[in-house]
BAFI-3210 file (N, C-alpha, C; in Angstrom, 3 decimals, decimal comma, padded with zeros to 6 digits):
// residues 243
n [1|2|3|4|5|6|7|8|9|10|11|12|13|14|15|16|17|18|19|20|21|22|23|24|25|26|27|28|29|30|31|32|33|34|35|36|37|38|39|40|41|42|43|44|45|46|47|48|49|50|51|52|53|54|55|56|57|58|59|60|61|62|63|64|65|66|67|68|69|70|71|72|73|74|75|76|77|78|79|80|81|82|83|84|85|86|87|88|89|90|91|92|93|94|95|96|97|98|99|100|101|102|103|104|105|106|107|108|109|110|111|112|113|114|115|116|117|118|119|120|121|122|123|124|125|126|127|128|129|130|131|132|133|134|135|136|137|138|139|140|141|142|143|144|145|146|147|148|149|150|151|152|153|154|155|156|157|158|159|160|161|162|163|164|165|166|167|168|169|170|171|172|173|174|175|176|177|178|179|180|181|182|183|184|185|186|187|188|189|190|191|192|193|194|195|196|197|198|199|200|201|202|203|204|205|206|207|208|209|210|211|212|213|214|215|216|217|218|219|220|221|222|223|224|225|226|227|228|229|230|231|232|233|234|235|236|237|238|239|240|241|242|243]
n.u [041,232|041,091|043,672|043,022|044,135|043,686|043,773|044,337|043,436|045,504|045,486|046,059|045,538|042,933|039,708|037,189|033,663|031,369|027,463|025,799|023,978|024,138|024,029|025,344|028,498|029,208|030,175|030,768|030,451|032,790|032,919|032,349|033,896|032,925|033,687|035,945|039,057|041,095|043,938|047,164|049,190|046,661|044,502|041,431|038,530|038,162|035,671|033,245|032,963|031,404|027,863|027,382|029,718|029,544|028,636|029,133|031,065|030,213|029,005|030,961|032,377|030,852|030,257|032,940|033,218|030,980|032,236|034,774|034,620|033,475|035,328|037,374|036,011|036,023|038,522|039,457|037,959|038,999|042,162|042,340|040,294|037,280|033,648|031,899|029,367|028,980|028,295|027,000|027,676|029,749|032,584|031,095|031,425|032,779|031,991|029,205|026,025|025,556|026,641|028,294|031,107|034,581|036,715|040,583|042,823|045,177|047,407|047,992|048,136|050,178|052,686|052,229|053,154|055,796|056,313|056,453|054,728|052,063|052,049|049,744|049,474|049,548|046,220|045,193|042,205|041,033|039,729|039,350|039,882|038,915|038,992|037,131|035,539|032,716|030,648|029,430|026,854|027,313|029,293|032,152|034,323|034,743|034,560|036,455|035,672|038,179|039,903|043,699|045,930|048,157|051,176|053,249|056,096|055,332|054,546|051,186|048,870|046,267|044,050|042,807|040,755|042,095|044,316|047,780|050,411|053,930|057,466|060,457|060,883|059,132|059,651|058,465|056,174|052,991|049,649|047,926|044,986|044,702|046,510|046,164|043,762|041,822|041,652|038,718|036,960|036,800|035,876|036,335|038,214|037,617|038,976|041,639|044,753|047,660|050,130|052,748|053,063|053,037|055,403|055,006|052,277|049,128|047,729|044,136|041,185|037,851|036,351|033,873|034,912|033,073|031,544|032,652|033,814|037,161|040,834|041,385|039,824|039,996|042,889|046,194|046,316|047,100|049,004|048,685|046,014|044,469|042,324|042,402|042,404|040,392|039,429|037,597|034,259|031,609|028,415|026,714|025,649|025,739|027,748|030,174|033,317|037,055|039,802]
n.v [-008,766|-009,761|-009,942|-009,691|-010,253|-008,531|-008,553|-006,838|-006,778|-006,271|-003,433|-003,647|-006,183|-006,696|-008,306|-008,595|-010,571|-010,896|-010,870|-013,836|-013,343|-011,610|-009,814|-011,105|-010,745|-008,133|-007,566|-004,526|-004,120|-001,648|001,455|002,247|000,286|-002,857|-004,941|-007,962|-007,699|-007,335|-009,692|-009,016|-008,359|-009,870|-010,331|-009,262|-010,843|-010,962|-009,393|-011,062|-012,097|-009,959|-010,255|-009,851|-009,717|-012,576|-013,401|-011,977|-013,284|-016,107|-015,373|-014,717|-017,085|-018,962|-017,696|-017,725|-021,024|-020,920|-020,002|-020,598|-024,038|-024,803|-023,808|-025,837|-027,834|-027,412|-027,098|-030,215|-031,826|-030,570|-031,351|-033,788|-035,693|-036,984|-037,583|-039,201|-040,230|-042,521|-042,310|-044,638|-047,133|-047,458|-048,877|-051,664|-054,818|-054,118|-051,580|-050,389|-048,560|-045,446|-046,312|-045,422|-043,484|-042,515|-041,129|-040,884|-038,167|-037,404|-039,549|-037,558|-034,959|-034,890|-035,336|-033,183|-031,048|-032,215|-031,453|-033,858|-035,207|-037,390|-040,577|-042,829|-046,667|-049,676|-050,694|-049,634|-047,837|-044,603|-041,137|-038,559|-035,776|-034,870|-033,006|-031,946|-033,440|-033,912|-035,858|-035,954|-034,328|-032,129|-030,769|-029,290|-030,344|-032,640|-035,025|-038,620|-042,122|-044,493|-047,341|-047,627|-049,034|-048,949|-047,364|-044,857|-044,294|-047,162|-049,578|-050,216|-052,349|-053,326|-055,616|-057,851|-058,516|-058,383|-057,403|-055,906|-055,517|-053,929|-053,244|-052,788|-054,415|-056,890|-057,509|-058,709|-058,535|-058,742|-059,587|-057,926|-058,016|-060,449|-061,094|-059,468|-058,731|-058,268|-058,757|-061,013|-059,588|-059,010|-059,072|-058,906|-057,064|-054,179|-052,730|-051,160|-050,413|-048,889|-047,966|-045,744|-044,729|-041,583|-039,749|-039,134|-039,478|-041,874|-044,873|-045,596|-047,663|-048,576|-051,022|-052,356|-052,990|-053,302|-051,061|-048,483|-045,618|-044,458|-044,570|-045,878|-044,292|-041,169|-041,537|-040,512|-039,820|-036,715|-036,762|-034,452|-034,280|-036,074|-036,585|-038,411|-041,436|-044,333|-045,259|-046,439|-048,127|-046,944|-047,197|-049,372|-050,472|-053,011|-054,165|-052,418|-051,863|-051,765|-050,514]
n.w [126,282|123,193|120,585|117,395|114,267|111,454|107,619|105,686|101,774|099,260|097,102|094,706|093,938|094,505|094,026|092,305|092,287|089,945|091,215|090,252|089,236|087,223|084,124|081,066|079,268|076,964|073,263|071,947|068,576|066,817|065,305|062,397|059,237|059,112|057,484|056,778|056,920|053,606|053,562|053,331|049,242|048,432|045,715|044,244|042,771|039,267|037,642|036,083|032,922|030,301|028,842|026,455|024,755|025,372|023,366|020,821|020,328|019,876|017,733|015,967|016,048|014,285|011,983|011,157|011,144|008,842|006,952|006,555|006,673|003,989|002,334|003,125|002,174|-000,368|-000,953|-000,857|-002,817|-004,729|-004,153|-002,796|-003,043|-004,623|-005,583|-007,972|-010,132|-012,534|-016,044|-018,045|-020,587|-020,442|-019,399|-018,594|-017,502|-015,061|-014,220|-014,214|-015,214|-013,011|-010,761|-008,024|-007,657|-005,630|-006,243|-005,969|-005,708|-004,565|-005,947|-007,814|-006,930|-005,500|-007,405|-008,818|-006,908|-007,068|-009,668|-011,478|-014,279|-013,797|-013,825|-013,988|-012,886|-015,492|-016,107|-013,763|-013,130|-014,947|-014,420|-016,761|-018,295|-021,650|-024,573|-027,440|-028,150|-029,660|-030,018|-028,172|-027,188|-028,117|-026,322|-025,589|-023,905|-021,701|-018,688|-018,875|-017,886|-018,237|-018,606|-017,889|-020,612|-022,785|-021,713|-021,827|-024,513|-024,921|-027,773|-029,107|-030,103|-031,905|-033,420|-034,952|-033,290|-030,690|-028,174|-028,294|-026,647|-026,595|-025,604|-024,085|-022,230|-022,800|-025,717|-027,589|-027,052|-025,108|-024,000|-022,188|-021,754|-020,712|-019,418|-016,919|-014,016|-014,474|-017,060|-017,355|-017,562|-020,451|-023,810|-026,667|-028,378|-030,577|-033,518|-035,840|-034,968|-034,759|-032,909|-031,217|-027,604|-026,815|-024,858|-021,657|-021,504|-021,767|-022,936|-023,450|-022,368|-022,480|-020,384|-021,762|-024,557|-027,075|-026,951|-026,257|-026,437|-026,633|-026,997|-028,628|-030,649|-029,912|-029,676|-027,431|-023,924|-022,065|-019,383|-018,112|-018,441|-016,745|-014,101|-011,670|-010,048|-009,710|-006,240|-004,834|-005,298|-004,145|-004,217|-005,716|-002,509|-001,717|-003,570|-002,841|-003,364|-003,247|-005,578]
ca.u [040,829|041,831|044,238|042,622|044,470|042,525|044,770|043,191|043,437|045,959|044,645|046,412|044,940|041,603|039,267|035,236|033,184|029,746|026,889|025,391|022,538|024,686|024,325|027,118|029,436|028,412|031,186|030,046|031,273|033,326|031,913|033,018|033,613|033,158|033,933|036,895|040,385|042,007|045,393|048,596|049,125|045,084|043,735|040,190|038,600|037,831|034,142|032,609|032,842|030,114|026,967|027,229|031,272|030,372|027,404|029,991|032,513|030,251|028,507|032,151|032,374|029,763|030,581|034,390|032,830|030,754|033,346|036,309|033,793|033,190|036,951|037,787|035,431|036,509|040,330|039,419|037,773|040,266|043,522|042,414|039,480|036,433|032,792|031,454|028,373|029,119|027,229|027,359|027,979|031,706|032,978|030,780|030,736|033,490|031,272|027,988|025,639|024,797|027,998|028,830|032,450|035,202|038,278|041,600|043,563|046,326|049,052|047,861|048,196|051,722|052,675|052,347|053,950|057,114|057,316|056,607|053,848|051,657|051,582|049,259|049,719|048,559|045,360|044,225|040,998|041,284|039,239|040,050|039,360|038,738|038,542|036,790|033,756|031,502|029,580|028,490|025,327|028,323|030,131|033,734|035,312|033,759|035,213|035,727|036,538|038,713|041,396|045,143|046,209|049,702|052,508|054,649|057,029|054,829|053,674|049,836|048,089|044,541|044,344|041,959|040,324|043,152|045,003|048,972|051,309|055,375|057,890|061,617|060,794|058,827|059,661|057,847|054,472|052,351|048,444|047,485|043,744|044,889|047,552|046,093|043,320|040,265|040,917|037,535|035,459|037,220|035,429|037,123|038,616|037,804|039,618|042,873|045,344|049,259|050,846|053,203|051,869|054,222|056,100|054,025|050,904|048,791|046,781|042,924|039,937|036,677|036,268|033,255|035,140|032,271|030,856|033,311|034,851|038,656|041,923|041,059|039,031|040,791|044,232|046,554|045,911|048,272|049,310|047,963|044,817|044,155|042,284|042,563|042,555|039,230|039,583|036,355|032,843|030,762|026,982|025,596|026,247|025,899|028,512|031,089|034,580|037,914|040,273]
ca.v [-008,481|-010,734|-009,752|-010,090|-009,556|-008,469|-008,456|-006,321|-006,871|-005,329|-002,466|-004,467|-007,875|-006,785|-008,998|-008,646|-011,054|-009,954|-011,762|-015,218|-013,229|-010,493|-010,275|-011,606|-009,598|-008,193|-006,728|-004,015|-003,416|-000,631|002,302|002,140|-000,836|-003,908|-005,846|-008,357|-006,643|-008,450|-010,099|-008,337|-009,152|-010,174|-009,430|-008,872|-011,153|-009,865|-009,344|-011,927|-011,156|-008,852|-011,222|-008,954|-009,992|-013,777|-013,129|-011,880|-014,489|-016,864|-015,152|-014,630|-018,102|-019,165|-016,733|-018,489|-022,249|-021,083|-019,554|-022,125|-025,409|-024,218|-023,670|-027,097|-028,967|-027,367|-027,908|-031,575|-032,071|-030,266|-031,933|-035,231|-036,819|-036,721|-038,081|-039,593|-041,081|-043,432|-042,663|-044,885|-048,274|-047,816|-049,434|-052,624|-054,985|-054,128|-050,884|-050,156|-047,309|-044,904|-046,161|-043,761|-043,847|-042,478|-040,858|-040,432|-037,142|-037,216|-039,074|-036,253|-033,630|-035,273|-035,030|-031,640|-030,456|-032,084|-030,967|-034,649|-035,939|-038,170|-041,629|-044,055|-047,560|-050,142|-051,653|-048,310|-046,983|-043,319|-040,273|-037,485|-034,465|-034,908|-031,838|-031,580|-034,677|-033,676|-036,628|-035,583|-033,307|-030,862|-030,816|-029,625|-031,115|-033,816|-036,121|-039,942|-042,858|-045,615|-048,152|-047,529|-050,217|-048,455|-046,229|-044,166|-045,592|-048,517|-049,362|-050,930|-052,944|-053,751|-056,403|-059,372|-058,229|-058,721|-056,182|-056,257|-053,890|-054,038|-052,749|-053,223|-055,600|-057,273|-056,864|-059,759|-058,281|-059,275|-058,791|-057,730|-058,154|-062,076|-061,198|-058,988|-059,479|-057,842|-059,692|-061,629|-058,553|-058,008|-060,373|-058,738|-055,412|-054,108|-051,783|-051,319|-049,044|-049,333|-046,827|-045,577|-043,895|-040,344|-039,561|-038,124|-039,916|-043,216|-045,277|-045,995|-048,326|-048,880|-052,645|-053,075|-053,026|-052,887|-049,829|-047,619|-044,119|-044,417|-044,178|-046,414|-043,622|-040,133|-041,044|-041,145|-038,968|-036,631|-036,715|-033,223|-034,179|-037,444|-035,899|-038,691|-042,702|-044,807|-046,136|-047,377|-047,970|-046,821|-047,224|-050,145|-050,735|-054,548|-054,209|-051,665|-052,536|-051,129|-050,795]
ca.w [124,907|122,187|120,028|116,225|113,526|110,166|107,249|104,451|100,720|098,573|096,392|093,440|094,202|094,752|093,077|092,394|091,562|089,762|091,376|089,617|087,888|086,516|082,187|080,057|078,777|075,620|072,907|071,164|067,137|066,814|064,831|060,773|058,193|059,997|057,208|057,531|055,857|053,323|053,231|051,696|048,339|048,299|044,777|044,261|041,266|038,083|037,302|034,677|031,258|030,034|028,503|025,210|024,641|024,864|022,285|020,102|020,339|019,078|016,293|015,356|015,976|013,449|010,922|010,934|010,372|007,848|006,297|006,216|005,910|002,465|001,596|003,434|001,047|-001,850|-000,794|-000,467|-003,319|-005,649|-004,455|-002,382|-003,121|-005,322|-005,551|-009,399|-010,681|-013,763|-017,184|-019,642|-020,396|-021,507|-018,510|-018,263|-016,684|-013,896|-013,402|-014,362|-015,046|-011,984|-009,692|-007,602|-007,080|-005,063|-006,794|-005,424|-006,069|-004,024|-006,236|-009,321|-006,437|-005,385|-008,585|-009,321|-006,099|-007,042|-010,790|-012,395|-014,615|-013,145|-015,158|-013,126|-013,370|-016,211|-015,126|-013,209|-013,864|-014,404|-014,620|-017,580|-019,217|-023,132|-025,185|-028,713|-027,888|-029,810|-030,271|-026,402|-026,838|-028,458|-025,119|-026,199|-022,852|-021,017|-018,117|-019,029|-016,989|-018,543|-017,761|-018,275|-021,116|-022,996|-021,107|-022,173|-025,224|-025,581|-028,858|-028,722|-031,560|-032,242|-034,129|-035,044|-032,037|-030,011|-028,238|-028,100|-025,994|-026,300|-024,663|-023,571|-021,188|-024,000|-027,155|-028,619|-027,215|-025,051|-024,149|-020,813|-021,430|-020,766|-017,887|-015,825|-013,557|-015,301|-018,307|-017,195|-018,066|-021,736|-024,836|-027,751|-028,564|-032,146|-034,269|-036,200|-034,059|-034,262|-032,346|-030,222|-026,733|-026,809|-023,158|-020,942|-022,091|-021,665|-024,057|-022,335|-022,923|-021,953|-020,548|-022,898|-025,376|-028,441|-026,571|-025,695|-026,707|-025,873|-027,164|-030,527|-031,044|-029,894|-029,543|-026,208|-023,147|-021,456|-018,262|-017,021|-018,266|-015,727|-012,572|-010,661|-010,138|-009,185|-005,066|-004,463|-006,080|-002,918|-004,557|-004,822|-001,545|-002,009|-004,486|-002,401|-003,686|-003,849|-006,559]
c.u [041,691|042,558|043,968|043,224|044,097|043,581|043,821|043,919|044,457|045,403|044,559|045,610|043,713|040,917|037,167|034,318|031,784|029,031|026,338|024,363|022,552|024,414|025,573|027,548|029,236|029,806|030,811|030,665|031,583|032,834|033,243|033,398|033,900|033,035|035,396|037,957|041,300|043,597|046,436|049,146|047,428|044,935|042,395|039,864|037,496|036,517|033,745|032,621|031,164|028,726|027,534|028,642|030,889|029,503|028,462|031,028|031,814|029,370|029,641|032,509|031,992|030,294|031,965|033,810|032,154|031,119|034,186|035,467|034,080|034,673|037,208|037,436|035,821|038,085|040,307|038,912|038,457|041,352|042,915|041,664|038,021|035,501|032,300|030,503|029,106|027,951|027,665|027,610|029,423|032,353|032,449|031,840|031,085|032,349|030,373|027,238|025,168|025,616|028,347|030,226|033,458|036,820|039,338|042,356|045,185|047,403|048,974|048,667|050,407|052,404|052,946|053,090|055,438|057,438|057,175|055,153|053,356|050,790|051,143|049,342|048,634|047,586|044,627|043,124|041,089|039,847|039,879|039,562|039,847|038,061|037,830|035,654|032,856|030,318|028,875|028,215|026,639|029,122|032,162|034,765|033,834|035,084|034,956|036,388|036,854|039,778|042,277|045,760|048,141|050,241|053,210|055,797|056,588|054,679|052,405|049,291|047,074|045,004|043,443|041,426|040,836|044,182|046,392|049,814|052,875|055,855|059,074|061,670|060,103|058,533|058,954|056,322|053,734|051,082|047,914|045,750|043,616|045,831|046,680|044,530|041,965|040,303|039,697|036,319|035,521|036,569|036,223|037,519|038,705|038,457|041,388|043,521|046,655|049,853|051,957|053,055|053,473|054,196|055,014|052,859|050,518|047,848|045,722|042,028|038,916|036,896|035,156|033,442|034,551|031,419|031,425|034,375|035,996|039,686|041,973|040,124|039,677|041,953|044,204|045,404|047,340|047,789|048,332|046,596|043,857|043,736|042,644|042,193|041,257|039,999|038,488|034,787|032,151|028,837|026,974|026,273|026,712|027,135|029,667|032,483|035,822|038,897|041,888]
c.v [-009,353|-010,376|-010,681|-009,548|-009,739|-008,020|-007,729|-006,128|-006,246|-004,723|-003,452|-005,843|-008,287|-007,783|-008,838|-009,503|-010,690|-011,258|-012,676|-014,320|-011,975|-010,394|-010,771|-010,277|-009,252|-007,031|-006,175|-003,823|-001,847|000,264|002,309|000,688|-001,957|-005,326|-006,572|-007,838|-007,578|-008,178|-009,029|-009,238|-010,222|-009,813|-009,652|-010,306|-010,579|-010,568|-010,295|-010,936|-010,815|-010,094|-010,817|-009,257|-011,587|-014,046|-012,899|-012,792|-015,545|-016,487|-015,213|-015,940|-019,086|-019,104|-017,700|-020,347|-022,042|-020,560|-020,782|-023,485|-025,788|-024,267|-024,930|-028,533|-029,030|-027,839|-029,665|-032,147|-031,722|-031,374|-033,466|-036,194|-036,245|-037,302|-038,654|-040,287|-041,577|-042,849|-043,105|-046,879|-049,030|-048,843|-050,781|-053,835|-055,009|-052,629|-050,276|-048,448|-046,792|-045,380|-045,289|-044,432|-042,625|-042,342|-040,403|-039,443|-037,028|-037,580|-037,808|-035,047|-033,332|-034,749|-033,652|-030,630|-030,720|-031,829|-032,444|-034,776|-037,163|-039,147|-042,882|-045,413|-048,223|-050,754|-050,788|-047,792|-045,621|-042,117|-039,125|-036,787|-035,079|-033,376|-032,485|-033,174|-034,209|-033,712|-036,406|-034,411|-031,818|-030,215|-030,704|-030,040|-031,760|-034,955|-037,634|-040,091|-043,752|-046,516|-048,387|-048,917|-049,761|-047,227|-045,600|-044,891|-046,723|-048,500|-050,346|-051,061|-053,194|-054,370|-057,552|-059,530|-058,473|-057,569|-056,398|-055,275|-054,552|-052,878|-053,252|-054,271|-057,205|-057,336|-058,081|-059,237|-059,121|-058,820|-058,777|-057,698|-060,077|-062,613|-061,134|-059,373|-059,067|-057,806|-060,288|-061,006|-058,321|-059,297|-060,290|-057,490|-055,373|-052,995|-052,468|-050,532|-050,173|-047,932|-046,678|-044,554|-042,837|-040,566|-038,506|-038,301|-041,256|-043,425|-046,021|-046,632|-048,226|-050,695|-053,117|-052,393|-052,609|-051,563|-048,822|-046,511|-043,944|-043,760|-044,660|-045,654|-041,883|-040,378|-041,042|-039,970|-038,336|-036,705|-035,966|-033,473|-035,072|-036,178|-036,627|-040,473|-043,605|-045,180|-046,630|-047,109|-048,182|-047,342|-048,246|-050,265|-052,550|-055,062|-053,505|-052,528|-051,333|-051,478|-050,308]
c.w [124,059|121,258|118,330|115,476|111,756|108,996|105,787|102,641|100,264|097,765|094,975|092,751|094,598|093,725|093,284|091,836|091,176|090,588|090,487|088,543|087,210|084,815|081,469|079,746|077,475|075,008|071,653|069,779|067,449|065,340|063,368|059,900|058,951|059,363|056,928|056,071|055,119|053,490|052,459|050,744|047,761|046,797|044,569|043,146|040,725|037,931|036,106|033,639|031,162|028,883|026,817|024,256|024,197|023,446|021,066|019,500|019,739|017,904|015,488|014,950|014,359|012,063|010,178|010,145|009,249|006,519|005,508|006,066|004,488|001,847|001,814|002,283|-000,165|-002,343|-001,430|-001,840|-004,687|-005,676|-003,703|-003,105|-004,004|-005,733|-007,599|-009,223|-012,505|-014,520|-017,983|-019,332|-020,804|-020,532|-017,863|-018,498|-015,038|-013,477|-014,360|-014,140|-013,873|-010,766|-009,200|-006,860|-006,058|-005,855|-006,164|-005,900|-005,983|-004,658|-007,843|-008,507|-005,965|-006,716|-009,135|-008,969|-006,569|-008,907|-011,621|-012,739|-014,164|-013,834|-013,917|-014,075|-014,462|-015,366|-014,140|-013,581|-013,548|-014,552|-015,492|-017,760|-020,702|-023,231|-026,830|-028,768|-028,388|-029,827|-028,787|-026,203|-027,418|-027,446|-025,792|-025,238|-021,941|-020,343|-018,667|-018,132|-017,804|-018,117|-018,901|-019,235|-021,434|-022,206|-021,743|-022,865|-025,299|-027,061|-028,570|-030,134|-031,286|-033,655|-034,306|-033,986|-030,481|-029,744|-027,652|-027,413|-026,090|-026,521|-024,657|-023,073|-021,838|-025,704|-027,978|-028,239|-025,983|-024,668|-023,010|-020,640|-021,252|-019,807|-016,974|-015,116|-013,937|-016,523|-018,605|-017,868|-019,265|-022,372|-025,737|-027,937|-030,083|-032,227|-034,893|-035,721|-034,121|-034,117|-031,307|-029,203|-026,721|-024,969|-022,811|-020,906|-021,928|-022,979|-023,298|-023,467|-022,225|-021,654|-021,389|-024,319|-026,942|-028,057|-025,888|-026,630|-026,445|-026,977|-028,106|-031,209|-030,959|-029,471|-028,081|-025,621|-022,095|-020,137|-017,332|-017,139|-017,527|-014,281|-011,538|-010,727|-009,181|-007,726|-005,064|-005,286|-004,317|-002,536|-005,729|-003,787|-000,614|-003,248|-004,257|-002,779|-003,604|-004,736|-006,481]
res [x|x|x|x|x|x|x|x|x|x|x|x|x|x|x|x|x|x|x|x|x|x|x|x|x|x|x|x|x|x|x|x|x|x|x|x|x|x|x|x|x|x|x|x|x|x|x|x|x|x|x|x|x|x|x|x|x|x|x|x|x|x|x|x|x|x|x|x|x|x|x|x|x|x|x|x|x|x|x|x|x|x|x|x|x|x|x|x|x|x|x|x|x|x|x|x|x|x|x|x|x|x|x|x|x|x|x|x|x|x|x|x|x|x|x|x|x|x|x|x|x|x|x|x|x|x|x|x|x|x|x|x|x|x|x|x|x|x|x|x|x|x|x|x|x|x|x|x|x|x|x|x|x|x|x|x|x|x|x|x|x|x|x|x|x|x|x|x|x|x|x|x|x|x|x|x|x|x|x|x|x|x|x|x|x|x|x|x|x|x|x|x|x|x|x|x|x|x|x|x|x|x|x|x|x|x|x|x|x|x|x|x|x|x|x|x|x|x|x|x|x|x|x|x|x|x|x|x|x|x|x|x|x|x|x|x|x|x|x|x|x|x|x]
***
């Protein structure tokens, strides 16, 4: 007899294999929320704003521009800057009837902030307030525009149609419709006027001279009553200039 020896498995080390046409292995979900768990420190995010909230925000919106617009313009047109149409023919032939100009505020507004009178230069074309005009439709204030001739402590003559300004600096006189540079537009200046312009005050003309309402007619102009100093003639637009 042959001596066979059969050596049998350990219990431990058993091993089974399924046969070839066994099913896969299938892993079943476990019973309750089988959705995945957040992180620590995770936070959720916050739900969109409500439709009705952003509806609000811009009627509010709205409301605000057409609010402050309105103040902005009026700001602007108070202290900076300020739109004009020309009437009249006081001011020919440097500017003409129906000009639409462009007034500057800012050094009036300067001016005011720090406490001084605001004396624009000779040769400036200004914008004013006149009180007691009657001759206009009974208008007892009415804006003009004219250009700055005497300053402050000048004295100014009219004369043989000739207009004279002195001064410290000239005490013999001389006539700035023959200096300066819109002499070109002046022919003659009538009247008799010898004066001296008080502090605080200018003496104004019209450049056409035989058709103009000025200061050979009511006397100086103060200070406070200047709104503001021509920058630009905007209309014609073939004619846009500044000044």
């Amino acid at each position: 007899m042959d001596n066979d020896i059969h050596t049998a498995p350990e219990p431990d080390q058993s091993v089974t294999t399924p046969p070839s046409n066994a099913p896969p292995a299938v892993i079943q979900p476990t019973q309750g929320d089988d959705s995945p768990k957040p992180s620590i420190g995770y936070q959720p995010p916050e739900p969109p704003p409500h439709k009705d909230h952003e509806g609000a925000k811009n009627v509010i919106s709205t409301i605000a521009i057409l609010v402050i617009a309105p103040l902005i313009a009026l700001c602007l047109t108070a202290f900076v800057f300020q739109s004009y149409e020309v009437d009249g023919p006081s001011m020919e032939t440097t500017l003409q009837n129906h000009d639409r100009l462009i007034v500057l505020k800012v050094p009036r507004t300067l001016a005011k902030i720090t406490g001084h009178p605001y004396i624009p230069h000779r040769g400036d074309i200004v914008i004013f307030s006149k009180t007691d005009l009657y001759s206009f439709e009974d208008e007892a204030k009415k804006q003009l525009i004219k250009r700055v001739i005497g300053l402050p402590g000048e004295r100014v003559v009219v004369k043989d149609g000739f207009l004279t300004v002195y001064n410290k600096e000239y005490p013999d006189g001389f006539q700035p419709d023959k200096t300066m540079s819109y002499g070109s537009a002046i022919v003659t200046t009538t009247g008799n006027i010898d004066l001296t312009v008080p502090e605080n005050e200018v003496f104004v003309c019209g450049d056409n001279r035989n058709n103009s309402l000025d200061s050979r007619a009511f006397g100086t102009v103060e200070a406070k009553d200047i709104v503001g100093k021509l920058s630009i003639r905007l209309i014609p637009f073939n004619k846009v200039k500044t000044f």
